[in-house]
Structures are given as C-alpha cells and as structure tokens.
N, C-alpha and C positions, 0 to 999 in steps of 0.2 A: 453593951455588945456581947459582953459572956450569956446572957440571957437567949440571944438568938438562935436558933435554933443553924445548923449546919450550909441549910440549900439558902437561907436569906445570907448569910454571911456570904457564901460566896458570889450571889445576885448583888448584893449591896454596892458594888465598885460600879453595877452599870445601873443604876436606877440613879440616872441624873438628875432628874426631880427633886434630890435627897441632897444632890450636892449643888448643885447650878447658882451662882450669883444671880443676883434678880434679871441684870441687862440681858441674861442668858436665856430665861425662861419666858418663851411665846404669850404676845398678848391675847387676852381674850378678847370675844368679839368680832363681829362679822369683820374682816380684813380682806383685803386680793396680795400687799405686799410686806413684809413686817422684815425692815429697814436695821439696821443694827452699826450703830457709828462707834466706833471706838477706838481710843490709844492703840499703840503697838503692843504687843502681847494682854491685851485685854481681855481674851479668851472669844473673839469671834470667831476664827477657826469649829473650835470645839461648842460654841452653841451651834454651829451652821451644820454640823457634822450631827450631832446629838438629833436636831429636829428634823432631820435627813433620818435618821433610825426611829423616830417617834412617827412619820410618815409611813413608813414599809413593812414594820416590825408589826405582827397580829398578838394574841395573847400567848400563844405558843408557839414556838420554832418554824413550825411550817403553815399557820394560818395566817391569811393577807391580811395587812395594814391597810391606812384608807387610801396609800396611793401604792401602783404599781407599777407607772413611767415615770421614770426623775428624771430630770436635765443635770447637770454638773456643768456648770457654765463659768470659765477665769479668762485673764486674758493669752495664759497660751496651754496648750495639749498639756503642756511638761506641768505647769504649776498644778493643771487640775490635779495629775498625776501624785507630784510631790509632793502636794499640800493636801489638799482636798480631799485624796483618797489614800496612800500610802505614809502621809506626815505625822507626827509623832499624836495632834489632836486631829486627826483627819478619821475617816469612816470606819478603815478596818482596826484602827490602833483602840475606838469608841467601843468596838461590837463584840458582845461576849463570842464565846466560842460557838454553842450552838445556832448562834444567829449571822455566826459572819459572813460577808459574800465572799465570792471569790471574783478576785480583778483578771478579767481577760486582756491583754495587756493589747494584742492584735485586734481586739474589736472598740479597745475604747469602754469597757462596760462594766462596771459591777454587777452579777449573779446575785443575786438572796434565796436560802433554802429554800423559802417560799411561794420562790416564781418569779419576784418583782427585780426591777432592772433599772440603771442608773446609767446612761449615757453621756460620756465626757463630751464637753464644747470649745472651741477656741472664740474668744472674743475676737480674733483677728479675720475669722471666717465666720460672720454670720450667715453668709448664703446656707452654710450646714444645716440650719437650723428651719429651713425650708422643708418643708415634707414629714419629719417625724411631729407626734404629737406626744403630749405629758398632763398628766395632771397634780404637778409638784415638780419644783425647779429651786435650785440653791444657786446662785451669783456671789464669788467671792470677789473683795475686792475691784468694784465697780466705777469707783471711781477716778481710776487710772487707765481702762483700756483706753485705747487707740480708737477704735470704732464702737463707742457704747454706745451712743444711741443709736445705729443699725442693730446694731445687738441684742440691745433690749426692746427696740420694737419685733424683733423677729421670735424674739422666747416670748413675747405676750402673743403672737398668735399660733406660738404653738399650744403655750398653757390651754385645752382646749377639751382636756378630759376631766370626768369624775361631776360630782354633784359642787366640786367646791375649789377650783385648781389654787392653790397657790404659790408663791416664791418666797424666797427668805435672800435677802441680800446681806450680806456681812462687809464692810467697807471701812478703812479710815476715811476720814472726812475732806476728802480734798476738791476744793471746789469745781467740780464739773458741771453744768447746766442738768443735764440728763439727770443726775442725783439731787438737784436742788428740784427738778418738774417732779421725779417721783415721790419726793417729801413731800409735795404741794398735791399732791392726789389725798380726796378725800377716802378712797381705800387703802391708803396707805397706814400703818402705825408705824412706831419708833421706842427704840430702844436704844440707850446709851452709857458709853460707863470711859472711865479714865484707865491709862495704864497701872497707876496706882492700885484700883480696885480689884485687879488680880497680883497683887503682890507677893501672897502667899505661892505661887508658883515662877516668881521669876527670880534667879539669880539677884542678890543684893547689890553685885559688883554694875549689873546693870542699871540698876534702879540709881546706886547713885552716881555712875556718870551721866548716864542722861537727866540726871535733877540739875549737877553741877554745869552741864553746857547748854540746856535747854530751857531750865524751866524760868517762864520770865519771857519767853521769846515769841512771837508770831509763830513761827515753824514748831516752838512745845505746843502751843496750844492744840495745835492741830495735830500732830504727832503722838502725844503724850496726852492731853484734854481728852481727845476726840473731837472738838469744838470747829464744825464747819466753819468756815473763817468767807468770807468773802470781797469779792476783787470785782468791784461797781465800773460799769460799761463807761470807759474815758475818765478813767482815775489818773492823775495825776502822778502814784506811784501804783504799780503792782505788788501781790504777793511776791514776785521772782525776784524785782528790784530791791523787795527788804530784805529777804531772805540772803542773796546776793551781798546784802550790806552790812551782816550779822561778823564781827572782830571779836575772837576771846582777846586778843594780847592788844592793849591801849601802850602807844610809847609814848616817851617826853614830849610834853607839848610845848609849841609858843606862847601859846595865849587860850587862856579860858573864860568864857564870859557864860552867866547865867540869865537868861531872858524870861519877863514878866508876859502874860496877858492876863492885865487885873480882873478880877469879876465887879461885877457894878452892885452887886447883892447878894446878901447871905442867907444860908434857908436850903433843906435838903432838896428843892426842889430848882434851885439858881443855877446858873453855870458853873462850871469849875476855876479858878485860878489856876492858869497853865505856867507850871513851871520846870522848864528845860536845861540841863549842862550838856552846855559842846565844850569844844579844845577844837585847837587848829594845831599844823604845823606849818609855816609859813616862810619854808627856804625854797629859794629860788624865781624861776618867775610863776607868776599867779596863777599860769595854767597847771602849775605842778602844787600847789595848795589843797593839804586835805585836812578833810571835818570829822570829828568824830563826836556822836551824840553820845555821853557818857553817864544822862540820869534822865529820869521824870519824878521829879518832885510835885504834881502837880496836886491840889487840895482842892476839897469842894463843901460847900455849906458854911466856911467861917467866914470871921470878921475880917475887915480889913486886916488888924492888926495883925493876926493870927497865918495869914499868907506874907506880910511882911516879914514876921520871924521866921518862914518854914523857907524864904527866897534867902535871907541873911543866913540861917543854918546851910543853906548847898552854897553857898559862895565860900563859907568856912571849912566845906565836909570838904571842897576840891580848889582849894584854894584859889579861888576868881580872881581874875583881875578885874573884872569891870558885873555890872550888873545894869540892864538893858531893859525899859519897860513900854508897852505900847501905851499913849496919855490920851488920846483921841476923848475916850469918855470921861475916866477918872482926875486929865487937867494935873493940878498943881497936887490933889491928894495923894496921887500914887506918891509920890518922892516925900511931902512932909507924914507920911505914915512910916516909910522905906525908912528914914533917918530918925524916929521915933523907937525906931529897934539899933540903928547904927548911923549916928551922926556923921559920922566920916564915908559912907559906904561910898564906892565910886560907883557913881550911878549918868546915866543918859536918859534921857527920854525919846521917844521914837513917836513921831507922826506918821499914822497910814495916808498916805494923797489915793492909795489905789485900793480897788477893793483884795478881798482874800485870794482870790484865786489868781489872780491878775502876783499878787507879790506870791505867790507858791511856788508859780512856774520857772522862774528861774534857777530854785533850791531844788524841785526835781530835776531839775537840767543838770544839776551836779551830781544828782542820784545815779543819772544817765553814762554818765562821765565815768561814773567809779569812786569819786571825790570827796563822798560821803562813806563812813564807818558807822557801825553801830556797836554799845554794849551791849551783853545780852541784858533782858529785864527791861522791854522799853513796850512789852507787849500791846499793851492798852494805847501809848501813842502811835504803833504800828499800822494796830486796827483805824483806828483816823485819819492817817496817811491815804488808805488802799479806798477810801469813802469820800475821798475831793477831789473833783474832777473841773474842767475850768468853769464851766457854768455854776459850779458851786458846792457847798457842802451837802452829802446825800444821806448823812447820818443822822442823828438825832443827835438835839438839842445844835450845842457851837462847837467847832473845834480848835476848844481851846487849846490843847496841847499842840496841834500842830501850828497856831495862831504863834504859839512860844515857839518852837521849832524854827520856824522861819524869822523870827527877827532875831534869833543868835545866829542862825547862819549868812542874814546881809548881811548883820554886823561882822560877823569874822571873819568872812571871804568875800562876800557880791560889792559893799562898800569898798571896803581896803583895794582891790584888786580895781575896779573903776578909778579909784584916787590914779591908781601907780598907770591904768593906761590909755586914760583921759589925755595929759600930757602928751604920750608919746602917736595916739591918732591926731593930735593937733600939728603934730610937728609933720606928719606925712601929709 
C-alpha cells in the first residue's frame, strides 16, 4: 500500500473488483439474467449497486458505459429509494465523487455526469413499466413482491435496448414461482453466498443471535443459508406451518417417547434410520394436548447395531419414557438389536395397516391446530415435511424422518386421545 502511488490509493476504495466476494462478482458468459440468492446481509445490495456502476461508468467521468437506461425496480418507490439508491450499500454511497449521480427525488431518477440515467420502479405498479425502454435493469429483492410476475414480465419487455440488455436480480431466496421459472431459464446464471460469508462487515452481536435462534431451522436456511427451500403443490405441511411451529422455550413435559423407522440396509447409498424426540403435555381434555418435536437423531449408512445405540443415546440425552419403532420390515430384529444395546429399554412396536401419507394426515391436522411445537435444529426433517403430500412422498429417496415423526406423534397424542374418546362417543 505505501508503494502506491497517491490517485490509485485514493481510486482503490471503489475498484470493486479488488474487494468484491466471489458471489458478488458478475458471471462470465453469454447471460440475459445473473440471479444473486443470498442470507441477509450477504452483501447483495452492494453487488446490485456495484454492477449498476460497472454498466454506466465509461473509462473517465464523463465517457458512457455500455448502458445508458437502467430500471431500478423493488417492491415499493421508498425501498428503491432507501436501499437501492440512497442506502448505506446502495449507488450513491458505491460512486466515487467524480462519478456520482445525482438523485432527482421528483422524477424518480438518477443523473450520471455522463448522461446516463436510472429510473426507479415500484413492483406494485407494473403498468409503469409500459412505455419506457432500458438496456440494463437491477430487481431487488424479487422474491417478496406482491405482483412479481407482472412485474417481471413487464421489465423483460422493456429490456429492449443496446446490443446486450441485461438484469441483475439480487433476492433472498423465498420460495416464489416466478424466481424458481427465472432459475430454470437457460439465460439465466446464479450466484450465491450465506450470511456468514460477509461476516467481516456485520456487527458480531448479530451474527450471533441469529446463529443462537436460527441456525438449525427451515427459516435459517433460507434467511441465513440463502438456500431456496421449497413447499411442493399439496404438501401436507407448508413452509408457513413449520415456521409457525418454530418454540425457543421447551416446558415440563408429561411424557416423552422417541420413535424408530428402522432402515432395512446399510451402505451410503440406503435409507436413513429416522430418529425423532417428541414430549407431550397431556393436562386436560385431549383437545388441549400439545407436542413438541425436540430432536432429530436420525443416522444413515450404519448397522443395525449402530442406530440402535444412536435410538438408546436420545432416549438417555432426554430422558424417554418409552421408545416406539415401526416392525412392518424389520419384524422381530428391530427389538432383539434395540435390547442388544439396552435389555431393559421400554420399547413397543408399531404396525403400519395404512400407507405413509394416509397416517401423516392426521399429525398435520395437529400442525393445523397449533398443537404441534418445534425445536429449533430440526432443519433437514422440516425440509421432508414441506415434500409429502397425500398422494405421496415428492422427495428423494424415503422419508424417513418424517416416517419417525408421525409414529411418536400417534403414539403421544392421536392414540392416547382415541383411547380417552372412543368411550365417551359410545356413550352418546
């Protein structure tokens, strides 16, 4: 640095190139969209803003870059405003002095010395977007408007200028249709990065609360990951219901049982052994009974033996009363392997008479209720949840943790609660 000479040292803070994290830095390659999914404070703002100034900015101050109409397209006037253009990573806070625009606050527009011009949009008003053309367009956070795909069908026909128009969309990853079709464009590229990967610029006190309440959860992954998550057409549960079902504070339980669904083979390419702890609390009448899922132990690729002792360890970690396993395949071995680790365990066995989705529906019915709790850290059985739907499982391979899932929750609430009002519809 002492080496440099005066005019580079002072250039050096905006030659992004020098600093940019890779998720930040434009794919090569023929493209029409270049996608950018990322955590919260990831730094998509300031790549969307950066490649906004690598569009307009010439070699010197006042010669044109290769575009000369931008779009600025969010989902309201304000945010464009907020974020987009006056935000702390936003256009004017990016552009050195000699290059800055100036924001005309009554027109909606960014100025550049050099002529070129950046027009804000609201996602709530796509008609706007009828009449002007662009050849270059920046979409923040896409996958929350209200009217996106009006939206973005109406900025692809304006994209309509120059030899090469393109967009940059910057988004966390929340499942919208419209953002899964643009993915699925073969002009599309991608770019992605975790909240983590811009750590060096966020506050630490944030970094670790949201590690402490989040990570582990359906909502980090997506939040914090960047990891497009998705919620399969007649799923059984949705993202909003798990989400919805997300408990930091676990109280005294009645009763905790930990539920098996054995694998029938070991080998990294086998099923998983699904292994689940719920807790119940069980005062009053059975419509006031709630569940809370409190682990996923589940293992994949061992012995029998070896998911036996990982089912005996969470019965110990949270003190189980009972241990619950489906025997349909594995018959009498599940239990003489189960007691080969703990002769005493208290253990049941569970016959399926109904297929998977047939016994699922009632345990979502209690999703529906409210009746169900979740720990945080139950990510990966989440994901399996939001991919059974009643026709059947839409994921890949089994779902074995949810397979666990539901026979601790007959067992701890759909059973018990039949027993107590079995009786009382006979008497009526």
């Amino acid at each position: 640095m002492e080496e440099l000479p005066d005019e580079l040292l002072i250039a050096l803070p905006y030659l992004f190139e020098h600093w940019a994290l890779s998720h930040q830095v434009p794919p090569t390659g023929d493209w029409r969209s270049w996608v950018i999914l990322g955590g919260r404070g990831a730094g998509k703002t300031r790549a969307g803003a950066e490649w906004v100034r690598a569009q307009v900015e010439g070699s010197l101050p006042m010669e044109p870059g290769s575009a000369r109409r931008v779009a600025l397209l969010g989902e309201t006037y304000d945010q464009v405003r907020d974020v987009m253009v006056q935000g702390d990573s936003g256009i004017l806070a990016c552009s050195p002095p000699d290059r800055r625009p100036t924001w005309k606050a009554g027109e909606r527009k960014l100025i550049w010395p050099n002529g070129a011009t950046a027009q804000a949009f609201s996602a709530h008003d796509p008609e706007a977007l009828r009449g002007p053309q662009f050849d270059a367009a920046w979409a923040d956070e896409l996958a929350k408007w209200k009217k996106a795909r009006s939206s973005w069908d109406m900025l692809q026909f304006a994209l309509r200028l120059g030899q090469d128009p393109r967009v940059c969309v910057t988004t966390t990853p929340r499942n919208a249709q419209v953002l899964r079709d643009i993915l699925a464009l073969p002009s599309t590229v991608e770019t992605h990065a975790t909240t983590e990967a811009n750590r060096a610029n966020l506050a630490p006190s944030f970094l670790t609360e949201v590690r402490a309440r989040y990570a582990g959860t359906r909502l980090g992954r997506q939040e914090l990951e960047g990891v497009l998550l998705s919620d399969v057409e007649g799923a059984l549960w949705t993202g909003k219901m798990v989400q919805a079902a997300l408990q930091d504070h676990v109280p005294k339980l009645d009763r905790v049982v930990v539920a098996v669904d054995p694998a029938v083979s070991a080998g990294k390419t086998s099923d998983a052994c699904g292994i689940v702890v719920t807790g119940a609390i069980l005062q009053g009448p059975p419509q006031d009974w709630r569940a809370y899922v409190l682990a996923d132990r589940t293992v994949q690729g061992v012995r029998p033996l070896a998911w036996a002792q990982a089912a005996i360890a969470a019965m110990q970690e949270f003190g189980a009363d009972r241990l619950v396993a489906e025997v349909n395949q594995g018959g009498a071995l599940v239990e003489n392997v189960l007691r080969q680790v703990d002769p005493l365990v208290p253990y049941k066995p569970l016959h399926a008479s109904r297929g998977k989705s047939a016994r699922a529906e009632p345990v979502a019915a209690l999703y529906e209720q409210g009746r169900v709790l979740h720990a945080p850290g139950l990510a990966d059985l989440e994901q399996q949840m939001c991919q059974m739907t009643s026709q059947g499982y839409q994921g890949a391979g089994s779902p074995d943790r949810v397979d666990a899932l539901v026979w601790a929750l007959h067992d701890l609430i759909i059973s018990p609660a039949a027993m107590v009002l079995r009786p009382r519809l006979r008497a009526l």
